[in-house]
N, C-alpha and C positions, 0 to 999 in steps of 0.2 A: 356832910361830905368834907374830907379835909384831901388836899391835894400838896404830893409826896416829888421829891425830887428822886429821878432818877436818870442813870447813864448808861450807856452800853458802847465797847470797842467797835460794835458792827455799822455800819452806813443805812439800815433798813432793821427793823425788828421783824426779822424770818428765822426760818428752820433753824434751831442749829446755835443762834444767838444769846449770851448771855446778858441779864441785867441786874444790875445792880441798885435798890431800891432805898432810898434813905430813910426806913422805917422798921421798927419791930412790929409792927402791929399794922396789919390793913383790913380792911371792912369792904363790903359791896356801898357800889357807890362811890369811894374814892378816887381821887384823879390822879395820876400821874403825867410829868410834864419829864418826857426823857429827851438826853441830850445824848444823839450820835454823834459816830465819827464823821468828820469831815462839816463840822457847824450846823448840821441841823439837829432838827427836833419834831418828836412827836408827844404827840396827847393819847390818853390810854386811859380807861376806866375800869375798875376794877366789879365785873359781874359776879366771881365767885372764887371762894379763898378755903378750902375747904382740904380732907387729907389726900383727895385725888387729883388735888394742882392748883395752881393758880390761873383763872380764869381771866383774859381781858377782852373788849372790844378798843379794836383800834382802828381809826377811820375805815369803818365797814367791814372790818376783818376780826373773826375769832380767832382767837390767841391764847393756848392751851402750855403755862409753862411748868415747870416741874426744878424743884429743888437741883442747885447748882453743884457740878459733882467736883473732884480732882481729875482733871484732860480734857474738862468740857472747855468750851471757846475764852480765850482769856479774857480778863472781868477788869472792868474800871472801878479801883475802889468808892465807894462812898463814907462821905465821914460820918462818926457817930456809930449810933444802931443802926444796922443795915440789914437786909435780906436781901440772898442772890438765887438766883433762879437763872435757867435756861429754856430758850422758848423749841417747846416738845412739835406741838401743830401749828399752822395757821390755813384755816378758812374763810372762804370767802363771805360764807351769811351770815350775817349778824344777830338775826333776829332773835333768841332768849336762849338761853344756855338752860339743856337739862336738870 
């Protein structure tokens, strides 16, 4: 497991939210440690990386993002290799992703 820094503009990772991932390359199993706006932060694990989205669990919630477009929510850069993404769903059960 290696554990990735990321940020996003948004207050919450909901609907609609972009983030910004300090990584070219992520794996199931990975962590992320993201820094929203207004000083906080969440923890995010990465369930599934695959051509139909980027999959997280985030404290109890599935988290379904999708490749970050031009007019999606504005993006905090990250240094380096980055991947940006916009978060598509979120649900409440966490239990195993298809």
């Amino acid at each position: 497991m290696i554990e990735h820094i990321a940020s996003s503009a948004s207050p919450s990772i909901t609907s609609g939210a972009a983030l910004c991932i300090q990584s070219g390359s992520l794996r199931r199993g990975d962590a992320l440690q993201v820094s929203l706006a207004g000083d906080t932060r969440a923890r995010a694990r990465v369930e599934r990386f695959d051509m139909t989205g980027l999959y997280l669990s985030v404290d109890g919630q599935r988290v379904k993002c999708r490749p970050w477009q031009k007019g999606d929510m504005d993006l905090n850069r990250c240094r380096g290799t980055s991947s940006r993404f916009t978060v598509q769903s979120v649900e409440a059960d966490v239990e195993a992703f298809a």
